[in-house]
C-alpha positions as CSV (number, residue, x, y, z in Angstrom):
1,X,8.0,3.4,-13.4
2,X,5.9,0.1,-13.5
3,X,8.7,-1.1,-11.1
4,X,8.2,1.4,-8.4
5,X,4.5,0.4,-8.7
6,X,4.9,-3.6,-8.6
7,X,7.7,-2.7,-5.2
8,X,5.1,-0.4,-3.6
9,X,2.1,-3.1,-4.2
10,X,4.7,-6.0,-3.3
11,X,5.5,-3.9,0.2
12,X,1.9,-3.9,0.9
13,X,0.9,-7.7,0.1
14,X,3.4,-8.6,2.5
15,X,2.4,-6.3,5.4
16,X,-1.2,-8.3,4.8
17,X,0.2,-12.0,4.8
18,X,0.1,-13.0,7.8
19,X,3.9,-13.8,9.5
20,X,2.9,-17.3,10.9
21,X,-0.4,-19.6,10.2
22,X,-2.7,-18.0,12.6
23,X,-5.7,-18.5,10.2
24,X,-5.8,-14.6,9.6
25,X,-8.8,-14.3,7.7
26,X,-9.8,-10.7,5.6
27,X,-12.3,-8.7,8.1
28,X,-13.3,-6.0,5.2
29,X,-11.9,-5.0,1.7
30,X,-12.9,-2.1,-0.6
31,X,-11.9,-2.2,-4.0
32,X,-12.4,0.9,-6.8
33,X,-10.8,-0.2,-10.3
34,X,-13.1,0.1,-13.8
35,X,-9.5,-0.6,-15.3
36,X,-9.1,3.5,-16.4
37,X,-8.4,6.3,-14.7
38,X,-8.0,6.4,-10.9
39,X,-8.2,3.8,-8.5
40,X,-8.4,2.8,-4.7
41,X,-8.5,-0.1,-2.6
42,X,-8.1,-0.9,1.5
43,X,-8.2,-3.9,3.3
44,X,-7.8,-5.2,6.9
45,X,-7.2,-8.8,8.7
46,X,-8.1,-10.4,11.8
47,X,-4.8,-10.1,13.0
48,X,-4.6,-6.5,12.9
49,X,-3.1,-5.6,10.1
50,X,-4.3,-2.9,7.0
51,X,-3.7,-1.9,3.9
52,X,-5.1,1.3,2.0
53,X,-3.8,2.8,-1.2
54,X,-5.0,5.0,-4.2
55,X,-3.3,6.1,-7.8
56,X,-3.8,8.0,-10.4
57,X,-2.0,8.6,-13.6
58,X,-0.4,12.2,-13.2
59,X,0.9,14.5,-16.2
60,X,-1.6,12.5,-18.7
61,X,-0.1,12.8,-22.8
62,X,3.3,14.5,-21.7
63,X,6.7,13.4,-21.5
64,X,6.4,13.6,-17.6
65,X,3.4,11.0,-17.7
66,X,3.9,8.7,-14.3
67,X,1.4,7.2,-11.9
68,X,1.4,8.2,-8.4
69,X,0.6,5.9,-5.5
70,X,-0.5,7.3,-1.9
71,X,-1.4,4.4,0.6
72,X,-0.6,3.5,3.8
73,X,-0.1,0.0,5.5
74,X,-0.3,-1.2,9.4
75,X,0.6,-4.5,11.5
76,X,0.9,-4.9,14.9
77,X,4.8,-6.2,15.7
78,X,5.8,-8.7,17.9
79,X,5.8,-6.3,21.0
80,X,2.7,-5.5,20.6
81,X,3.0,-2.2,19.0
82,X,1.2,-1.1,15.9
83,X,3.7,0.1,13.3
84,X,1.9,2.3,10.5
85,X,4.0,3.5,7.2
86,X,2.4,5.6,5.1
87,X,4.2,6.1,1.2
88,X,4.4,7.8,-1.7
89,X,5.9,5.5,-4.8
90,X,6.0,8.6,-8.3
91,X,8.7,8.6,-10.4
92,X,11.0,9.6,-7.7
93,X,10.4,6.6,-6.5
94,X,9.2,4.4,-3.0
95,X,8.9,7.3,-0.4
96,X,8.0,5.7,3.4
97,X,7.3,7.3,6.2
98,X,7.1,6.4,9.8
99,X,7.5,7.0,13.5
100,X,10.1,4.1,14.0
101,X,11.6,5.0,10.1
102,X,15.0,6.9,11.0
C-alpha cells in the first residue's frame, strides 16, 4: 500500500521538475498536513506545470484499512499542448486518466 503511495507521489514530483534548467521557479503552493487524518496539497510552476492531490485513510481499524489518493497533475509538452492526468492510487492501485492515455 505505502508503495502505491510513494509511485503516485513520485509520478507527481516529476511532472513538477522541470525537464531542462529553465529556472522554473514555484508560482503558488498550498499545503494541508497536521500529520493525522486527511490531507491536501497543490502547487504550480512558472513553466506551466501543476500538481494537486488529497488523501485520506479509508476503512479506518478494519482489515480493509488503505489510504486513498485523488490528485491530478499538468505540464505543457513539447508541442505546446497541455497534458493533464488526473489519478486515483487505493489499494487497487495507480489508476490515470487522460485524453492522450489509450
Amino acid at each position: 500500500m505505502k508503495s502505491v503511495i510513494a509511485i503516485a507521489l513520485l509520478v507527481c514530483a516529476a511532472a513538477a521538475l522541470p525537464v531542462d534548467p529553465k529556472g522554473a521557479e514555484t508560482t503558488s503552493q498550498n499545503f494541508d498536513n497536521i500529520g493525522t487524518g486527511p490531507f491536501a496539497f497543490s502547487f504550480q510552476t512558472s513553466d506551466g506545470k501543476s500538481v494537486s492531490a488529497e488523501g485520506q485513510l479509508k476503512n479506518l481499524g478494519t482489515e480493509g484499512e488503505a489510504i486513498e489518493v485523488r490528485g491530478q497533475y499538468s505540464y505543457i509538452g513539447d508541442d505546446g499542448v497541455t497534458y493533464t492526468i488526473t489519478y486515483i492510487a487505493n489499494e487497487l492501485g495507480f489508476q490515470p486518466q487522460g485524453a492522450h492515455i489509450p
